[in-house]
BAROMAR-292991 format. One record per residue: residue number from 1; x, y, z of N, C-alpha, C, O in turn. Coordinates in steps of 0.001 Angstrom, whole numbers. Atoms other than C-alpha are relative to their C-alpha. Layout:
# BAROMAR-292991
+-----+---------+---------+---------+---------+---------+---------+---------+---------+---------+---------+---------+---------+
| seq |    n_px |    n_py |    n_pz |   ca_px |   ca_py |   ca_pz |    c_px |    c_py |    c_pz |    o_px |    o_py |    o_pz |
+-----+---------+---------+---------+---------+---------+---------+---------+---------+---------+---------+---------+---------+
| NUM |       X |       Y |       Z |       X |       Y |       Z |       X |       Y |       Z |       X |       Y |       Z |
...
+-----+---------+---------+---------+---------+---------+---------+---------+---------+---------+---------+---------+---------+
***
This chain:
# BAROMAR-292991
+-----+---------+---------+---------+---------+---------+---------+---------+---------+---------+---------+---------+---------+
| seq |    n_px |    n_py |    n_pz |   ca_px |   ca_py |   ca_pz |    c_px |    c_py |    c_pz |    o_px |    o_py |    o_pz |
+-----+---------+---------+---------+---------+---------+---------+---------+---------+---------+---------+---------+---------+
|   1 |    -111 |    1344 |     553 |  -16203 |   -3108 |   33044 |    1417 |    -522 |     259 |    2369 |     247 |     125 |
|   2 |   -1222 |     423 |    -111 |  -13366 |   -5438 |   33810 |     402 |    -945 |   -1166 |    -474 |   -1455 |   -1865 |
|   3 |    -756 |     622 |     607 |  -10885 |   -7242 |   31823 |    -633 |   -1345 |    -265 |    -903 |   -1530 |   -1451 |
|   4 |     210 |     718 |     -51 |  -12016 |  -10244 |   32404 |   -1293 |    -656 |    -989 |   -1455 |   -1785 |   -1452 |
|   5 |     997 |     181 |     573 |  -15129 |   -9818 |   30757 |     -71 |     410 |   -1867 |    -943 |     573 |   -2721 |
|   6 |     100 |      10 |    1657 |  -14006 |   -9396 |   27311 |    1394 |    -322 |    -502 |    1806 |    -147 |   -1649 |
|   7 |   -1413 |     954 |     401 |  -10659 |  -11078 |   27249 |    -149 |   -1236 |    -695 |    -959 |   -2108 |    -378 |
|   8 |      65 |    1422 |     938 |  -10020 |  -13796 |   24595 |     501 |   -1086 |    1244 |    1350 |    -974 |    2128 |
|   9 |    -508 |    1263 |   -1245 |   -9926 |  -17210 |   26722 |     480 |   -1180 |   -1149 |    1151 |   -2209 |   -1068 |
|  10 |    -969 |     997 |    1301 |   -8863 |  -19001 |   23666 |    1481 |     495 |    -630 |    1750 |    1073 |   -1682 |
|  11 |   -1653 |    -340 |     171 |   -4937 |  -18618 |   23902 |     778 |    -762 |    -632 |     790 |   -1985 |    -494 |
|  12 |    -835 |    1139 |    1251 |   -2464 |  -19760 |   21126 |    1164 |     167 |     437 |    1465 |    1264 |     908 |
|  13 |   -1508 |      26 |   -1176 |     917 |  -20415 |   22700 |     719 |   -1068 |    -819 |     351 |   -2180 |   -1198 |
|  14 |   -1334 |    1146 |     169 |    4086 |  -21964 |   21556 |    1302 |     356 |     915 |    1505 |    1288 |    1694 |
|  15 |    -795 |    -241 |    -732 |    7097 |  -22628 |   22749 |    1528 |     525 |      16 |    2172 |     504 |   -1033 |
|  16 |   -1237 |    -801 |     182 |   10314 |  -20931 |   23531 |    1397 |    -736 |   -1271 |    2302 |     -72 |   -1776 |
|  17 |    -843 |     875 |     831 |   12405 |  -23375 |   21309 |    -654 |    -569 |   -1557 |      15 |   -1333 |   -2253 |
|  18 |     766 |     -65 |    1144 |    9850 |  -23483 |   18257 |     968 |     378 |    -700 |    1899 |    1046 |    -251 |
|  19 |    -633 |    -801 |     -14 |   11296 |  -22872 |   15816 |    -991 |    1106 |    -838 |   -2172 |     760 |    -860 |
|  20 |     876 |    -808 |     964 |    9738 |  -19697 |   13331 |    -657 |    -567 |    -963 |   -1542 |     153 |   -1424 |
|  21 |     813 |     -63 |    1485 |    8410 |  -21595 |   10236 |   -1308 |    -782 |     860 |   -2336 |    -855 |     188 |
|  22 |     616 |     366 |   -1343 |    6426 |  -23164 |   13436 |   -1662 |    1282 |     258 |   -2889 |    1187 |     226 |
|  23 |     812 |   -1484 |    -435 |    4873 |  -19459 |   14338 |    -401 |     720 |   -1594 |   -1431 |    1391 |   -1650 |
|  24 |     146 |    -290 |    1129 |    4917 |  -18570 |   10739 |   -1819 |    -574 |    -507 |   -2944 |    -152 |    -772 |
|  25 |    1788 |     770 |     506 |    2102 |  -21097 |    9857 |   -1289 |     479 |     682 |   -2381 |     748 |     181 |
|  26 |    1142 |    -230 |   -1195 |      99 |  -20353 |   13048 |    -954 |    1208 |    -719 |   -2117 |    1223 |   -1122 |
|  27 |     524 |   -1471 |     850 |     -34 |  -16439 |   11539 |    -691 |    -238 |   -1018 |   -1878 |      70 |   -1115 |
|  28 |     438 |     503 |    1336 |    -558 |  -17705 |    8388 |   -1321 |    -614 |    -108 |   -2027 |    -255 |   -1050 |
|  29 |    1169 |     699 |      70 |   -3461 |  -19835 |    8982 |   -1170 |     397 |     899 |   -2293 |     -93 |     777 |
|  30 |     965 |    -371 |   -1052 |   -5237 |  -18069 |   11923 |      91 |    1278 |      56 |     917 |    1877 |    -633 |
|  31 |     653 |   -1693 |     -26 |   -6824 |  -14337 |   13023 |    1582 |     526 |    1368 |    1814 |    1619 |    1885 |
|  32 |    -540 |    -790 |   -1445 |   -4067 |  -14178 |   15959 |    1037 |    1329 |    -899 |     997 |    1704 |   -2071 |
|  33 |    -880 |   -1280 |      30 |   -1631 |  -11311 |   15731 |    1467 |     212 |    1107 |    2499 |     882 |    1143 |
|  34 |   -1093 |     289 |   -1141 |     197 |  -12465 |   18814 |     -57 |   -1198 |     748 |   -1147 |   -1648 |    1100 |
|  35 |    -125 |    1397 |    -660 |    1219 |  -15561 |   20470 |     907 |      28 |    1174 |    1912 |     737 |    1111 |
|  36 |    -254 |     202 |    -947 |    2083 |  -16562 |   23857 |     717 |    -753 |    -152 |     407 |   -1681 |    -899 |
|  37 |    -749 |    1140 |       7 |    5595 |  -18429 |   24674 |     128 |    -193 |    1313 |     194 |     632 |    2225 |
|  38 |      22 |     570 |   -1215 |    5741 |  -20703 |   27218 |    1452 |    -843 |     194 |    1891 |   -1506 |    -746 |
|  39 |   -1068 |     902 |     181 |    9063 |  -22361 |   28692 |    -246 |   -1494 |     682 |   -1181 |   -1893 |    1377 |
|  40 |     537 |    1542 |    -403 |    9195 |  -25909 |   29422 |    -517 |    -650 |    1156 |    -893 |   -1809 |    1337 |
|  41 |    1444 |     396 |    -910 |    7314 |  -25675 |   32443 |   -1149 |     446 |    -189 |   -2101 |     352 |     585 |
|  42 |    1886 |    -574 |     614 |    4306 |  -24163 |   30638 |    -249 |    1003 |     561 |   -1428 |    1302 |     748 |
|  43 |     459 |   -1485 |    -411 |    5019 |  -20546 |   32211 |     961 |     646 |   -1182 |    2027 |     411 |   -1750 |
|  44 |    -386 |   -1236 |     638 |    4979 |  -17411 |   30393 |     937 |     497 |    -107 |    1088 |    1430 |     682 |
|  45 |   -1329 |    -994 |    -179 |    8329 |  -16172 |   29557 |    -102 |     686 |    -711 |     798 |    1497 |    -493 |
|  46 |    -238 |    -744 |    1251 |    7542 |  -14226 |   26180 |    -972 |     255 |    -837 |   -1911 |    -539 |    -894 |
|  47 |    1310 |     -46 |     804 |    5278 |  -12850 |   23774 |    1094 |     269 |   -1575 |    2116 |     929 |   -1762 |
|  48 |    -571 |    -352 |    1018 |    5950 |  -13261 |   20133 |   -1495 |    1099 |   -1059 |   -2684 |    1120 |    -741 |
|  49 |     895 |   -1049 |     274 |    4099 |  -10479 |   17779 |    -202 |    -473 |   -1696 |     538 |   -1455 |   -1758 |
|  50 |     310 |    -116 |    1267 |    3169 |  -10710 |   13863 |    1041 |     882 |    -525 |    1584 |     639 |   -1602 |
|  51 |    -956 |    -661 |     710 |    5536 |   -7917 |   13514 |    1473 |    -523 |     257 |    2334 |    -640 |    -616 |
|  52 |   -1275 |     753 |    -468 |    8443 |   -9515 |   15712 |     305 |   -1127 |   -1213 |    1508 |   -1369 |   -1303 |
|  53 |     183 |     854 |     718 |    7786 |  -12175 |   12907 |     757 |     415 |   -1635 |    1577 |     -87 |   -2404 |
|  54 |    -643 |    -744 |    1262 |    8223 |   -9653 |   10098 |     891 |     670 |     229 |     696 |    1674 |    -456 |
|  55 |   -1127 |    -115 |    -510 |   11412 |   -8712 |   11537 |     963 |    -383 |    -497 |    1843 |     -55 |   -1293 |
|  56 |   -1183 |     723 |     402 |   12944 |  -11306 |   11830 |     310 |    -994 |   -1165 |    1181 |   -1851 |   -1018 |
|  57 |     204 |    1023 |     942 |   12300 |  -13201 |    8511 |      98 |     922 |    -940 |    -481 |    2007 |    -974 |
|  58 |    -533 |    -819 |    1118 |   14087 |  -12157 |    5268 |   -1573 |     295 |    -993 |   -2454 |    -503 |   -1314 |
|  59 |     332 |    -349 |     961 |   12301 |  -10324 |    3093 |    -157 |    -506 |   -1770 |    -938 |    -233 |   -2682 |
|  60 |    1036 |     638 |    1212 |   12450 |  -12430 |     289 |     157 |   -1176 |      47 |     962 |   -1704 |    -721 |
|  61 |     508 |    1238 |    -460 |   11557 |  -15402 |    1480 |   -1605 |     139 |    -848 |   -2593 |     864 |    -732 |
|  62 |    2077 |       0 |    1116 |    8313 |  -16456 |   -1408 |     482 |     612 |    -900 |    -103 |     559 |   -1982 |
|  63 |    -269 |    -763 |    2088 |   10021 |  -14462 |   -4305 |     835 |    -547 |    -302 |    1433 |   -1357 |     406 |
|  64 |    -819 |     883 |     571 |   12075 |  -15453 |   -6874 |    1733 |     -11 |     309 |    2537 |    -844 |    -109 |
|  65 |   -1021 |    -367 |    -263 |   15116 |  -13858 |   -5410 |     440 |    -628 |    1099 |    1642 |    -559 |    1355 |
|  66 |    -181 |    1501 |   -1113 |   14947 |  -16641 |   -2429 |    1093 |    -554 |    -244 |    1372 |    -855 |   -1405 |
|  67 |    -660 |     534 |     -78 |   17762 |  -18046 |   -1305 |     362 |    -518 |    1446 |     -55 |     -96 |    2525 |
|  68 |     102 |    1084 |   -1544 |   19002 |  -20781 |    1398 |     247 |     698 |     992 |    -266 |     271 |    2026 |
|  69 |      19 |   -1107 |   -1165 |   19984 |  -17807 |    3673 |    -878 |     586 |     349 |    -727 |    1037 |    1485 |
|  70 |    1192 |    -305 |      28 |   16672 |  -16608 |    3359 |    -856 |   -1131 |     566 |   -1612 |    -807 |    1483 |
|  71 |     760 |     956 |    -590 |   15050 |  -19808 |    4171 |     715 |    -289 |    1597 |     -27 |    -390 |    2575 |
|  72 |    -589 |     231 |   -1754 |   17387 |  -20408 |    7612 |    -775 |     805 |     526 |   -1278 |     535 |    1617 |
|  73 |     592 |   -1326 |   -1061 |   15772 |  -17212 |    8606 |   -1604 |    -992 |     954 |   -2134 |    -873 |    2059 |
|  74 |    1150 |     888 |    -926 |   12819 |  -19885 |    9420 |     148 |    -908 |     867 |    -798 |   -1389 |    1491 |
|  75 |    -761 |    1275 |    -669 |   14772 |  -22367 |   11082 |     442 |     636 |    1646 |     593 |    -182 |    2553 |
|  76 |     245 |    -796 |   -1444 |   15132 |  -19600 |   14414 |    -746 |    -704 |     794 |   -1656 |   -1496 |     552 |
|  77 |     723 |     332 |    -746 |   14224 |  -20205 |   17116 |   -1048 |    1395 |    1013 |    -805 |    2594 |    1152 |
|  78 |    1125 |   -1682 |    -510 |   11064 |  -17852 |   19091 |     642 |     541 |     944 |     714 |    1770 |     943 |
|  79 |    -941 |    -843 |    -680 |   13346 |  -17299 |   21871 |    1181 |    1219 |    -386 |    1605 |    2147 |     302 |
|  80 |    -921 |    -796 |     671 |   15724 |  -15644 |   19630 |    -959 |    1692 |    -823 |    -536 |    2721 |   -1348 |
|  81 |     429 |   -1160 |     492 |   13044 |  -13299 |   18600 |   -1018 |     891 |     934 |   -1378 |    2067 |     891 |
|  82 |    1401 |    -976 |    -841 |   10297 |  -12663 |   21333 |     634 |     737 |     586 |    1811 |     702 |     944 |
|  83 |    -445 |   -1006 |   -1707 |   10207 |   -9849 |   23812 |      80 |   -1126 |    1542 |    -204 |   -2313 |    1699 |
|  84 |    -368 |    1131 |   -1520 |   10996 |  -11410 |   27481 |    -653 |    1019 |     723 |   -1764 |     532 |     933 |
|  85 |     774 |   -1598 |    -652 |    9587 |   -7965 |   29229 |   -1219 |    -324 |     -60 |   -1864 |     688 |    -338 |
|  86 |    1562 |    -502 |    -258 |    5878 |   -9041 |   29592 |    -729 |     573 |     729 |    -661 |     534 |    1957 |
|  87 |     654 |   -1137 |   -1647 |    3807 |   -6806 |   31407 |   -1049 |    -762 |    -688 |   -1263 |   -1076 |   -1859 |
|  88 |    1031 |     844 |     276 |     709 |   -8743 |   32419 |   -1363 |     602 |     561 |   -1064 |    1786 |     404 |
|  89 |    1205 |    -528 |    -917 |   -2672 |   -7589 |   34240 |   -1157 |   -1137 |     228 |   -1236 |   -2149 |    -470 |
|  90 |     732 |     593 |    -637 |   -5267 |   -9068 |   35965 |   -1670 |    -258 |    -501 |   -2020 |     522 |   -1387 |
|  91 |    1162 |      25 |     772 |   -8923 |  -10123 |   35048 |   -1126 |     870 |     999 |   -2336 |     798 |     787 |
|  92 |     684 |    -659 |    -732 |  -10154 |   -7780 |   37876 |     219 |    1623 |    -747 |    -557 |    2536 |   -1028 |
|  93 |    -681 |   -1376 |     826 |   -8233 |   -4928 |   36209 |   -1512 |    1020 |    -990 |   -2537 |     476 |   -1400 |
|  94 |    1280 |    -724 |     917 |  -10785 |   -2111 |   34197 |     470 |     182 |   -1209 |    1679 |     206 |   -1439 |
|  95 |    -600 |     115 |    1160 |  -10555 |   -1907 |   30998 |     938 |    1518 |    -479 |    1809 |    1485 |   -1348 |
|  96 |    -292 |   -1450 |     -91 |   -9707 |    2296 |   31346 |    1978 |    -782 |     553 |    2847 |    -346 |    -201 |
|  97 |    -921 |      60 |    -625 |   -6384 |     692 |   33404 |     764 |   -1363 |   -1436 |    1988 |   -1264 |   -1521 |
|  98 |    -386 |     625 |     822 |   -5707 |   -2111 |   30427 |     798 |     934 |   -1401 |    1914 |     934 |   -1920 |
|  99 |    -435 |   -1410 |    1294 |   -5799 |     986 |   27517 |    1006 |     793 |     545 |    1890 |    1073 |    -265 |
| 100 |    -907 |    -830 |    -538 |   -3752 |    3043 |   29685 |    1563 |    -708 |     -31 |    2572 |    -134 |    -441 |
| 101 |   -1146 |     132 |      73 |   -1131 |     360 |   30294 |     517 |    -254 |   -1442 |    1577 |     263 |   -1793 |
| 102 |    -213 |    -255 |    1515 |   -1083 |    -381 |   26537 |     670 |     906 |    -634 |    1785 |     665 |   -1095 |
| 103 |    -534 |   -1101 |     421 |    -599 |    3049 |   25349 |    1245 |     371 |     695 |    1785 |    1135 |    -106 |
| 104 |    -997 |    -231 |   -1168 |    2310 |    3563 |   28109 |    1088 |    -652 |    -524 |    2180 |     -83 |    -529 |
| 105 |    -891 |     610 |     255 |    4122 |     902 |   26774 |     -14 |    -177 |   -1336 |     875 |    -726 |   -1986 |
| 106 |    -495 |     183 |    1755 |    3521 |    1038 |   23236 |    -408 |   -1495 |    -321 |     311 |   -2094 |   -1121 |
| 107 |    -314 |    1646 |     315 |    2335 |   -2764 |   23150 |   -1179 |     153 |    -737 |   -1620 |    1217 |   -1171 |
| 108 |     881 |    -532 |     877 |    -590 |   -4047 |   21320 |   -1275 |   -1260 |     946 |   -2409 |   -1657 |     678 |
| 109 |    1050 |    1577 |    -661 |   -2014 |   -7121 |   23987 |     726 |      64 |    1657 |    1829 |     548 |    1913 |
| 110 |    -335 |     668 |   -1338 |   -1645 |   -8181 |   27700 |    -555 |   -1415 |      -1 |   -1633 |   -1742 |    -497 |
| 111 |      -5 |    1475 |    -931 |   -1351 |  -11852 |   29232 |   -1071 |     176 |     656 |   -1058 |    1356 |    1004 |
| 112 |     854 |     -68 |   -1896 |   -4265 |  -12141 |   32180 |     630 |   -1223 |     499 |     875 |   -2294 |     -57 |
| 113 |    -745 |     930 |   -1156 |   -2691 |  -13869 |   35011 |    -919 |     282 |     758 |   -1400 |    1415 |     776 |
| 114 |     418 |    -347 |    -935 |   -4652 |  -14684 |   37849 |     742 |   -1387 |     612 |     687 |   -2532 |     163 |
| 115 |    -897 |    1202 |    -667 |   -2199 |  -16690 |   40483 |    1082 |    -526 |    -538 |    1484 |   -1669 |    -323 |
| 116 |   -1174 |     952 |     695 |     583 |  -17325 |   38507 |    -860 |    -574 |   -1429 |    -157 |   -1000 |   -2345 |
| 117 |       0 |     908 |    1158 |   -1431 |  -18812 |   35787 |    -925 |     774 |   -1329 |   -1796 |    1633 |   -1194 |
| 118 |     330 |    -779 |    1256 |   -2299 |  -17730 |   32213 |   -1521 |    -471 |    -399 |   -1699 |   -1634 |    -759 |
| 119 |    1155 |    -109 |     365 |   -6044 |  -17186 |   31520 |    -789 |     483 |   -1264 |   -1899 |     204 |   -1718 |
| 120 |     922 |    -798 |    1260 |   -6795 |  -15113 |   28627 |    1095 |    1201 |      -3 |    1968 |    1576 |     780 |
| 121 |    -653 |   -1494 |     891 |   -5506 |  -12020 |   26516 |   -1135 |     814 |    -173 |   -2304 |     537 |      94 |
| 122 |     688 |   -1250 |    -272 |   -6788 |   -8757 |   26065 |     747 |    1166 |    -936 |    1601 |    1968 |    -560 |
| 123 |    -879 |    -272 |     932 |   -5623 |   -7437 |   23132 |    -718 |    1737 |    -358 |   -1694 |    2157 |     264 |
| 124 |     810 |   -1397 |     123 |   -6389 |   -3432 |   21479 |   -1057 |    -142 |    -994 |   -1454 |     912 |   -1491 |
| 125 |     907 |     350 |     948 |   -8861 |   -4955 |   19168 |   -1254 |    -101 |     888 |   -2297 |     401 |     470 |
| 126 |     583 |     499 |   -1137 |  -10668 |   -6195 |   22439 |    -667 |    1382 |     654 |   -1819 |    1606 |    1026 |
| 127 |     684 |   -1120 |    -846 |  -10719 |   -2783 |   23923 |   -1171 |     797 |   -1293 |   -2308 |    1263 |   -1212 |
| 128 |    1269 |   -1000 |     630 |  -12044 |   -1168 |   20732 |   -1700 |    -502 |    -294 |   -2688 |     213 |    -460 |
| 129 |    1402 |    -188 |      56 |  -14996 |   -3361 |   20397 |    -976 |      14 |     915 |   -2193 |     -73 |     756 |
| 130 |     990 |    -464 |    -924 |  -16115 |   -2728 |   23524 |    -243 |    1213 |     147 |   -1222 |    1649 |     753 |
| 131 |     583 |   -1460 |    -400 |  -15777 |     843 |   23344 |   -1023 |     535 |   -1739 |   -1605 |    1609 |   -1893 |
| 132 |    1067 |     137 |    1218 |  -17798 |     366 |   19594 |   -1196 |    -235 |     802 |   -1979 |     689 |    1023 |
| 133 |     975 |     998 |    -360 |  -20164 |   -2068 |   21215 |    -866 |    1333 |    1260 |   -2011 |    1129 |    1665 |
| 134 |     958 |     -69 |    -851 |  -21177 |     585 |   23751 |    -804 |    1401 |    -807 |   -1917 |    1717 |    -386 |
| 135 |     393 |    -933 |     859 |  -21837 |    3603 |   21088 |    -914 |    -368 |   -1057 |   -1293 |     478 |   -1867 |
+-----+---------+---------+---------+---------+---------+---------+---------+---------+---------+---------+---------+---------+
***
């Protein structure tokens, strides 16, 4: 089975100059876990993560111990927090060669690129319910 065939084609993307309370909401309000940044020509320079998120955003930000240094922490920008290192793969790719590069690198999603241009993700949620789906 290839990539292609069970890659999310519904991609949530912001951009490199967002700033976090931006990516904050996105998390907040939707199933993603990871978001695609794009620079101002609408290519891929970065992936931001859910955890990259809980990182970089104080800890008590929402409790009563909040304070305005705590709130700047939202005022970042995603460049200041994504990875720049994306490793991407292809929608020809197998899914045996997707899990492999995953685990290798410790990540938790790939980009699909086909030609330069961004198609779909392929995340480890992706691989497991196909390897559910076939048991």
């Amino acid at each position: 089975m290839r990539v292609q065939e069970i890659m999310t084609r519904r991609i949530a993307t912001v951009h490199q100059d967002d700033r976090l309370a931006q990516v904050q909401d996105i998390f907040t309000q939707s199933a993603f876990r990871h978001l695609l940044v794009l620079n101002s020509q609408e290519v891929l320079c970065g992936i931001i993560s859910h955890a990259d998120m809980t990182r970089a955003l104080s800890p008590y930000l929402g409790t009563d111990a909040e304070v305005e240094r705590d709130r700047d922490t939202l005022q970042r920008r995603v460049h200041q927090v994504m990875s720049r290192d994306v490793i991407t793969i292809t929608g020809a790719a197998t899914l045996e060669s997707a899990a492999r590069i995953m685990l290798e690198h410790n990540i938790g999603c790939l980009p699909v690129m086909e030609q330069d241009k961004l198609v779909g993700l392929v995340s480890w949620k992706d691989l497991l319910r196909q390897f559910i789906a076939k048991t």
